[in-house]
N, C-alpha and C positions, 0 to 999 in steps of 0.2 A: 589556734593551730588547726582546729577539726574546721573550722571557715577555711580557714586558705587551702586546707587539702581538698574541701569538695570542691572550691570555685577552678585548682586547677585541673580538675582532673574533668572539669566540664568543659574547660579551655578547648581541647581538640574538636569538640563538638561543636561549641560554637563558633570555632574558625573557620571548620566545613561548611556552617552555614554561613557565616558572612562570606566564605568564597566563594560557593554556589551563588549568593547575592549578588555580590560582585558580577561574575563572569555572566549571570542574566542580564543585569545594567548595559554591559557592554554588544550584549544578541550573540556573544560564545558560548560554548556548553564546554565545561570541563570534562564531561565522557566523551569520547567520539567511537560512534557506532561502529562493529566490529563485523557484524550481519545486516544489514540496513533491509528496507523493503520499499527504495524508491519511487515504485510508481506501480499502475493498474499491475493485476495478477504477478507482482515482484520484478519481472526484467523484459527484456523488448523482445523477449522469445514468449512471452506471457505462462510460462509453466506453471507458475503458480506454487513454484515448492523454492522455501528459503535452505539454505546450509545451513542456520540457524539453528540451537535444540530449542526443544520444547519445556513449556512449564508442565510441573506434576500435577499441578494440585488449582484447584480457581479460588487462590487469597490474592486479593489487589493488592498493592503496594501503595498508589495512589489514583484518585479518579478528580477528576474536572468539570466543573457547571459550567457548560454550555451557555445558560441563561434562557432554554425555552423552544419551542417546535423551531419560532423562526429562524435562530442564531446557531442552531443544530451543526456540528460537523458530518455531510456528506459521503465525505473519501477523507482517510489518514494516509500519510506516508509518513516514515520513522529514516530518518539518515543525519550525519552528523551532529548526531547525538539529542535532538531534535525532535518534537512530534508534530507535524503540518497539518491542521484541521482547514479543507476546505467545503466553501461552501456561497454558491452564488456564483458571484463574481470578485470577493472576497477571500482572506485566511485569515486563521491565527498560529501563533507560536508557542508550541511551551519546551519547556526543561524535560527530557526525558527522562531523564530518573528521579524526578518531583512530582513532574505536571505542573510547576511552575508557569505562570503567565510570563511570556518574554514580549511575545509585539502581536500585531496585527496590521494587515495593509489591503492594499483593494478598495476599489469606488464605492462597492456598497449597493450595487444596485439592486432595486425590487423588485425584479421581474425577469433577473438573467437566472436560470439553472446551471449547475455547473453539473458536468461530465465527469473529473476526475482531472488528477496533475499527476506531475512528476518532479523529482527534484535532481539536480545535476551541480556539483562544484558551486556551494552557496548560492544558489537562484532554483527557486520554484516555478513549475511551467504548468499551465491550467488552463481550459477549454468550458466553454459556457456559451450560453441559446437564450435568446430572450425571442419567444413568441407574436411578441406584440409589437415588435419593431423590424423581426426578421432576422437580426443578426446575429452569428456566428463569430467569436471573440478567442484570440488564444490571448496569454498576458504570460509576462514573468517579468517577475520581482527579483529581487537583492533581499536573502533574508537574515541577512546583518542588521542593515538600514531598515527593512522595508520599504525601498525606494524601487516604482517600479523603472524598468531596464526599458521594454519595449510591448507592445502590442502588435497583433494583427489580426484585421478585420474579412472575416470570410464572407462577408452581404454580397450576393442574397443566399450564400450555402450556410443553410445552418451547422452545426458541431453536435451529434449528439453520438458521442463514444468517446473514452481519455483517448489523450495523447500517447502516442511511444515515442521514447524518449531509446538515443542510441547515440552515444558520444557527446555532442553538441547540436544534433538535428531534432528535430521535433515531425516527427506526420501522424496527420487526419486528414480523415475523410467527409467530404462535406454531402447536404441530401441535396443540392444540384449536380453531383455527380463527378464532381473533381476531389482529386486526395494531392495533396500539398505535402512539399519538403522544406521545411523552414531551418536558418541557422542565424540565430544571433538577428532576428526581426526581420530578416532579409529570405524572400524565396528562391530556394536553390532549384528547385524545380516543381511544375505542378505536370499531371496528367488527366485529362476526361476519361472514364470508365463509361460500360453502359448504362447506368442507373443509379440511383441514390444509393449511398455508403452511409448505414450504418453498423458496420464492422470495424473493430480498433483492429487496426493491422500489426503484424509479427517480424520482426526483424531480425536475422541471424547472419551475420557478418554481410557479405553484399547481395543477398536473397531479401528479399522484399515479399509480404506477401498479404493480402487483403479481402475481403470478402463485400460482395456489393447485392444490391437486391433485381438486377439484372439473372440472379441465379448462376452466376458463376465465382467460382474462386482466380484471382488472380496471382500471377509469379512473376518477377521481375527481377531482373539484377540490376541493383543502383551505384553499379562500380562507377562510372564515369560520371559525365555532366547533367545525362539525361536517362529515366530509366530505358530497360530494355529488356521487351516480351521475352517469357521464356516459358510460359505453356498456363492455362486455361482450363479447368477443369467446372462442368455443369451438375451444379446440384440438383438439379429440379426444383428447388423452392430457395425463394429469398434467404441469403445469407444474414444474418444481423447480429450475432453473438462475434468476439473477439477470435482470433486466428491463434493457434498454438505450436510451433515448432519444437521439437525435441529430437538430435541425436538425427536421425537420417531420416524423420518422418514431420509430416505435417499433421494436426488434429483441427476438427472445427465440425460447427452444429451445424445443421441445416435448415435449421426454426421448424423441423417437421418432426421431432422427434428420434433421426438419426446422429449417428456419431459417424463422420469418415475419417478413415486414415489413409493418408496418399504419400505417395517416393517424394522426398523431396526434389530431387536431384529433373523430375519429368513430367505429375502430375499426376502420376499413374495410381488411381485405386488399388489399395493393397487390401482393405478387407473396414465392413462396415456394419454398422451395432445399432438395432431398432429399440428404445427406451419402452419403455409401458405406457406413457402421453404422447403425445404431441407437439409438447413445448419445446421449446430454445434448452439446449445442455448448457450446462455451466463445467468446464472442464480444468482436469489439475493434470500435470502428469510428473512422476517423479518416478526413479530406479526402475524404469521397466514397466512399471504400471500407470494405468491413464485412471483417473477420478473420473463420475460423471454423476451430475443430480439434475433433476427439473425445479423452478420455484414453483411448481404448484403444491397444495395438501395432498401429504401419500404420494409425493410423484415418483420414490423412489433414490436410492444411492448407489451406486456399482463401483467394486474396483475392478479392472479387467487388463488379464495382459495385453499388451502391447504387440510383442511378437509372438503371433498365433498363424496359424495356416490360412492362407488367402481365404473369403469364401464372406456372406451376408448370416450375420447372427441378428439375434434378438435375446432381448433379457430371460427368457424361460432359456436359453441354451445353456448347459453344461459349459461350453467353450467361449466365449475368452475369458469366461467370469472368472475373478480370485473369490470375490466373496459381494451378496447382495442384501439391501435392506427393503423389501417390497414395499415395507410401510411408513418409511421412512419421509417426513414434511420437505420439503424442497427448501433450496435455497437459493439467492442470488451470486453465491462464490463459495468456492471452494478453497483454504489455504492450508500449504502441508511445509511439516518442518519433523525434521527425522523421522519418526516411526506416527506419526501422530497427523491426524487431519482436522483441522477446523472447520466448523461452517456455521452459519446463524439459519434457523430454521424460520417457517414465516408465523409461528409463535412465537417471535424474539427471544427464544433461548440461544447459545454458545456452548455448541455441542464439542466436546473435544473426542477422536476416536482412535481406535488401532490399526492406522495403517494395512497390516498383515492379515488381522482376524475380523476387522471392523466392529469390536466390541467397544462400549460405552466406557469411557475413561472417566471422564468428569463431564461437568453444564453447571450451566451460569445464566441466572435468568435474567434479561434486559427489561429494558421498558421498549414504549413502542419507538416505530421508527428502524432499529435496530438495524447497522451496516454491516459488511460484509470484514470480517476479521482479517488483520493481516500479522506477522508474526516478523521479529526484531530482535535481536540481541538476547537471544532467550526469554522472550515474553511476549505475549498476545493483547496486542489493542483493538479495542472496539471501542463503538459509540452507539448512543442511542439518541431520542429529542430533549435528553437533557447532561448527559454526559459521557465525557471520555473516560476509559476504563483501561487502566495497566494491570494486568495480571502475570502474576511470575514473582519470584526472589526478589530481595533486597540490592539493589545494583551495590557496585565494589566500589570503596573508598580508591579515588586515583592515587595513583602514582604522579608525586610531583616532580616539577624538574627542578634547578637549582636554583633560578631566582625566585619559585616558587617557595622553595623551601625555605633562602634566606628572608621573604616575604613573613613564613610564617613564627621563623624561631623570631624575628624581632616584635612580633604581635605578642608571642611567648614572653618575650622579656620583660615589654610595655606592661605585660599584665600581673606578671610578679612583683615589677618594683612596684607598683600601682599598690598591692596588696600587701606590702611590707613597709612602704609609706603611712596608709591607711589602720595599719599594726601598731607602730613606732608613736602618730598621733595619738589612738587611744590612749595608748600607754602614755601617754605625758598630761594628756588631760586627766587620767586620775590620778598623776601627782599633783597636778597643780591643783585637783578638788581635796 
């Protein structure tokens, strides 16, 4: 009797696992994401801040081997319940609330870099540069099947920024100086810029917006067939970091060390922030406040209001700062989820921080390699050259529906008569001993 009470009372547990099993077999995930983090800096505005909460505390839940520098995950995206490791010209799939292995697809090749994807209504979209041959690659796949859907080949403009992904359209900008609109492997439209693009551009309803190393920011409305200018603004220095729209304004670095903010609505300089280097900003903006850090050692973290009185600051001003880290290691991304900021420093630590006060929450130390953290359904994934890392709570037993459920009382059944079978025999073989 104490046998059959523990094996059933292990029953529900191993039902969830062989139904987890299951629905990996098949490339479905019984969770589906609630908060996803789709693609570069989270949405085609690139803010960089999930609706997501955040984890308390840095216990993983589960982590994933890689297998080594070269098979490294690059970029994650987390959506339908799903973790998307790319890398090259390649991905793989796991279970989001395991790290379960589901698939893998992609040609595989050894010499393409990848930029960064996005994922959209079961299909993964990805951008990669191979050097040695000159070409510039967008792909997506089917990540049920892992059957890819379609290509297209940007030779001789290489790819070197993710994709923005916005409904079913996909644009990049290439370094021969065209930025393309793509739907469904078909070009809806292309346009020449002055110069090589490598800026991932911003999308906010029919506002288009992009930065090219001509040293100008571009605006566009892509309401119709073809875009259409709507104003220009000259940074003085090559553009090359990703574009950020938020609310009535525009953000973006000027690889000189400034931060600008411009009207969306005209182009117009509203007011602009000198860092303590030189380098490229990496920018968040969420509730009114804009993030900004350099990747260099010591290059500094700022959060600074948004809406502050016209006028050119720098980091020693009182004004628009909310709070500064002078000493703080730089990073390549910045990701914000409620009150809470992530970033990987370039000692691959996983800093998590206060929003409001920017005091030190928690850290988490990586190995080398260390990417840029994105945040998901209440939990923070990163990677390093040898693994995927989930941090945060225990994900929730789903809720099944009814065929599910009559799926599992008859597994329930199978397994008692199974153990009162098994009962009934004993019991008869020591009468007949």
């Amino acid at each position: 009797m104490k046998t059959t009470k523990l094996v059933l009372g292990l029953v529900p547990a191993i039902i969830l696992l062989l139904l987890s099993s299951t629905y990996v077999a098949i490339g479905r995930a019984w969770y589906n994401s609630t908060y996803p983090w789709s693609q570069n800096q989270y949405d085609a505005q690139h803010t960089g801040a999930s609706g997501s909460t955040a984890p308390s505390g840095n216990s993983t839940i589960w982590t994933y081997d890689t297998g080594g520098a070269d098979s490294r995950a690059r970029h994650l995206i987390v959506d339908g319940g799903r973790v998307y490791g790319i890398r090259g010209d390649s991905f793989f799939v796991l279970d989001e609330t395991t790290g379960a292995f589901v698939l893998s697809g992609g040609t595989g090749g050894d010499y393409e870099t990848n930029v960064g994807g996005a994922y959209n209504m079961e299909r993964i979209y990805y951008t990669s540069y191979d050097y040695f041959s000159g070409r510039g690659m967008i792909y997506c796949y089917n990540v049920t099947s892992g059957d890819q859907l379609w290509t297209y080949d940007t030779t001789p403009g290489l790819i070197q920024q993710p994709p923005t992904m916005n409904g079913n359209r996909v644009y990049v900008g290439t370094l021969n100086n065209y930025v393309y609109c793509i739907e469904d492997g078909v070009v809806k439209w292309y346009k020449e810029l002055g110069g090589p693009i490598l800026s991932a551009p911003a999308v906010d309803g029919d506002l288009f917006v992009i930065g090219c190393n001509d040293e100008k920011l571009y605006a566009f409305d892509i309401s119709g067939a073809q875009p259409v200018s709507l104003w220009n603004f000259t940074a003085g220095n090559s553009i090359t970091g990703p574009i950020t729209i938020e609310d009535d304004k525009v953000y973006f670095s000027g690889g000189n060390g400034y931060l600008y903010v411009l009207d969306k609505t005209n182009g117009q300089l509203i007011w602009s922030w000198k860092s303590q280097s030189d380098g490229e900003l990496e920018i968040a903006v969420a509730s009114g406040i804009v993030f900004v850090c350099t990747n260099i050692n010591q290059g500094g973290l700022y959060a600074l209001y948004s809406n502050v009185t016209a006028g050119n600051y720098t980091y020693s001003d009182p004004e628009p700062r909310l709070w500064g880290d002078e000493t703080a290691d730089g990073s390549d991304g910045i990701a914000i989820a409620g009150n809470t900021l992530f970033c990987v420093d370039v000692n691959n630590t996983l800093h998590a921080r206060d929003t409001l006060a920017g005091t030190n929450l928690w850290s988490f130390q990586l190995d080398y390699g260390a990417i840029n953290p994105i945040i998901a359904d209440g939990h923070v994934f990163v990677a390093d050259q040898n693994q995927v890392y989930c941090i945060g709570s225990i994900y929730p037993i789903p809720e099944f529906t009814l065929p599910m459920t009559i799926l599992l009382c008859g597994i329930i059944t199978v397994t008692v008569i199974g153990l009162r079978k098994r009962r009934y025999s004993a019991k008869k073989s020591l009468l007949i001993e």
